[in-house]
C-alpha positions in Angstrom: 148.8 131.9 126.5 149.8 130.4 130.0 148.9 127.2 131.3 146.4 128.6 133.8 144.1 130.7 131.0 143.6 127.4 129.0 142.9 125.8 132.1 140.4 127.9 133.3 138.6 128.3 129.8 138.1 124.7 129.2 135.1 124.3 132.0 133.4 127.3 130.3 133.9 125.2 127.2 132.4 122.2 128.4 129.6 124.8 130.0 128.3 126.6 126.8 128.7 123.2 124.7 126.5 121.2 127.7 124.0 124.2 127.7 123.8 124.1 124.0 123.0 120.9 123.5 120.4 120.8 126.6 118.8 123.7 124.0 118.8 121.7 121.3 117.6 118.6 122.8 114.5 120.6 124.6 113.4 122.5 121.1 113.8 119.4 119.2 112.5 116.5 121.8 108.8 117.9 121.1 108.9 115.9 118.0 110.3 112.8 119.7 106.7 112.2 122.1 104.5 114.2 119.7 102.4 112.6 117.8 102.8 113.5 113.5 100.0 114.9 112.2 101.2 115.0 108.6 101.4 110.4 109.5 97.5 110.0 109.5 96.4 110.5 106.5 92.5 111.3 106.3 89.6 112.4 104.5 90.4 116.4 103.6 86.2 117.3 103.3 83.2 116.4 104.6 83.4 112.9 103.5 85.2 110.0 104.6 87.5 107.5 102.8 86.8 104.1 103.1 90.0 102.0 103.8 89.1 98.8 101.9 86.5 97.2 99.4 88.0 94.0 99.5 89.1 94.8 95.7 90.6 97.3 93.3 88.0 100.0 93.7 89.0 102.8 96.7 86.5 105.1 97.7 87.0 108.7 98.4 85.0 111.5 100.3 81.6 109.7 100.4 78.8 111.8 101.4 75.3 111.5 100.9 72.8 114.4 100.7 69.8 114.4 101.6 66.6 116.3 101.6 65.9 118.0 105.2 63.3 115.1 106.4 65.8 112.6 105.3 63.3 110.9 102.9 65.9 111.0 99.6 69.5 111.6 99.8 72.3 111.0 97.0 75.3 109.6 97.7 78.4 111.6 96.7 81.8 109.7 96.2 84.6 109.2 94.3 85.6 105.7 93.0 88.8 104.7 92.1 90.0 101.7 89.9 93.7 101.3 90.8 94.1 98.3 88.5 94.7 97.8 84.9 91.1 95.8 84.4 87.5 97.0 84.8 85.7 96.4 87.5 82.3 97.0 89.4 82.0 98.1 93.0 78.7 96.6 94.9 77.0 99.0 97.4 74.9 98.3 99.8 73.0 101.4 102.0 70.1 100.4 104.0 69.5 97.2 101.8 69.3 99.7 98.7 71.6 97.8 96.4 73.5 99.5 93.7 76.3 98.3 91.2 78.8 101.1 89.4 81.0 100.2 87.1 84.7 101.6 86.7 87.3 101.3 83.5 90.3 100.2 84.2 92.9 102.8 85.8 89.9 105.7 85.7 87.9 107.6 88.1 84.1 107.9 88.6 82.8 110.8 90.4 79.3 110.3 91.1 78.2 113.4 92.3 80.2 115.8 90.0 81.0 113.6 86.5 78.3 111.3 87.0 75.0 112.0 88.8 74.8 110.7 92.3 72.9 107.7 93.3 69.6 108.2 94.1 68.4 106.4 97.4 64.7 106.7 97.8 63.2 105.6 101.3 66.8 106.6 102.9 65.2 108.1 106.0 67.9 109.1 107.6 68.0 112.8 109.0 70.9 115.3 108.0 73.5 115.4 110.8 73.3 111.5 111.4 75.7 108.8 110.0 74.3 105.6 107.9 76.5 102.3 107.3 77.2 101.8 104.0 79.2 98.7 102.2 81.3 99.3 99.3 82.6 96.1 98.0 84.8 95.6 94.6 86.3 91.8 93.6 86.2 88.7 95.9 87.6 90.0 99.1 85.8 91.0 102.6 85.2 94.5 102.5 83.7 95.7 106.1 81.0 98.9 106.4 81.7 102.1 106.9 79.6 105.0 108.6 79.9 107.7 106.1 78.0 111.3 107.0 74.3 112.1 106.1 74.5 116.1 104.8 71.9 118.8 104.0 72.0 122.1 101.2 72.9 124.0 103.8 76.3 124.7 102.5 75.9 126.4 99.2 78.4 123.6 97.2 75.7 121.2 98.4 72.5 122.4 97.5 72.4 121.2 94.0 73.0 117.9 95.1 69.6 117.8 97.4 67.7 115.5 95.5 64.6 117.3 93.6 61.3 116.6 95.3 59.1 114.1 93.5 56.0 115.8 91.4 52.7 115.6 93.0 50.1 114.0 91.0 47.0 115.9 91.5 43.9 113.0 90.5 42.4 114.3 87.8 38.8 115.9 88.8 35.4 115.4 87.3 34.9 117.4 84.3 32.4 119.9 85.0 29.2 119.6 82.8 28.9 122.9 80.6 25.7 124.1 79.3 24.7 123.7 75.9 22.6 126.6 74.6 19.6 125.6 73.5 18.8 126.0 69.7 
């Protein structure tokens, strides 16, 4: 190889291994600006997670159902005792206070293991969102807006609560007649 070939293939060197890099920089600088989805972790169904209860407890995918007037509804949630003692989550929708309590390192799914709470006088309409405080040990916890939800979806409708029997006053006997002897 003479002196002049080398020379002249060392700028198309520099040329491809420029143009290469400008490739790889383009295809892979997306990633650089973009924002991850696969960093923000969140709530995989209809309900939401709530990201503190000032305690051990966590709550995940809380729901409630309610009937389609948004008289009743049920609240649907997962509760989670991370630590190695018992302990009772305090919750608070629409002044309708509840306590549940969870063992220590277990799960309570109220809703699918448990039944749901039932919250009479909710009246919140399906579609709509409702604050709700879920508070476990000594610590602030803050509220959370968590989804109101009808039986639309098949998976929901056995969660509806049942409608309330109608008592029917009981009438006035009517007189019968006595044959006459």
């Amino acid at each position: 190889m003479n002196s002049r070939s080398a020379a002249s293939i060392a700028p198309r060197l520099i040329a491809a291994v420029a143009l290469g890099a400008a490739v790889m920089l383009g295809t892979a600088g997306c990633t650089f600006i973009t924002p991850q989805d696969t960093a923000n972790i969140s709530a995989v169904s209809d309900g939401v997670n709530v990201p503190s209860t000032g305690g051990p407890v966590v709550v995940r995918n809380a729901l409630i159902v309610a009937t389609d007037d948004g008289s009743d509804g049920n609240l649907v949630a997962a509760l989670v005792n991370e630590s190695d003692k018992s302990a009772s989550v305090a919750i608070d929708v629409k002044g309708h206070q509840y306590t549940v309590r969870v063992p220590a390192g277990e799960r309570v799914s109220l809703g699918a293991d448990e039944d749901p709470l039932l919250i009479e006088g909710l009246d919140v309409k399906p579609g709509a969102t409702v604050e709700v405080l879920f508070q476990s040990g000594g610590d602030d916890a803050e509220p959370v807006k968590i989804p109101v939800l009808d039986g639309t979806e098949p998976f929901y409708k056995d969660l509806v609560p049942s409608p309330k029997p109608t008592l029917e006053p009981a009438g006035t006997p009517t007189p019968t007649e006595t044959p006459a002897s």
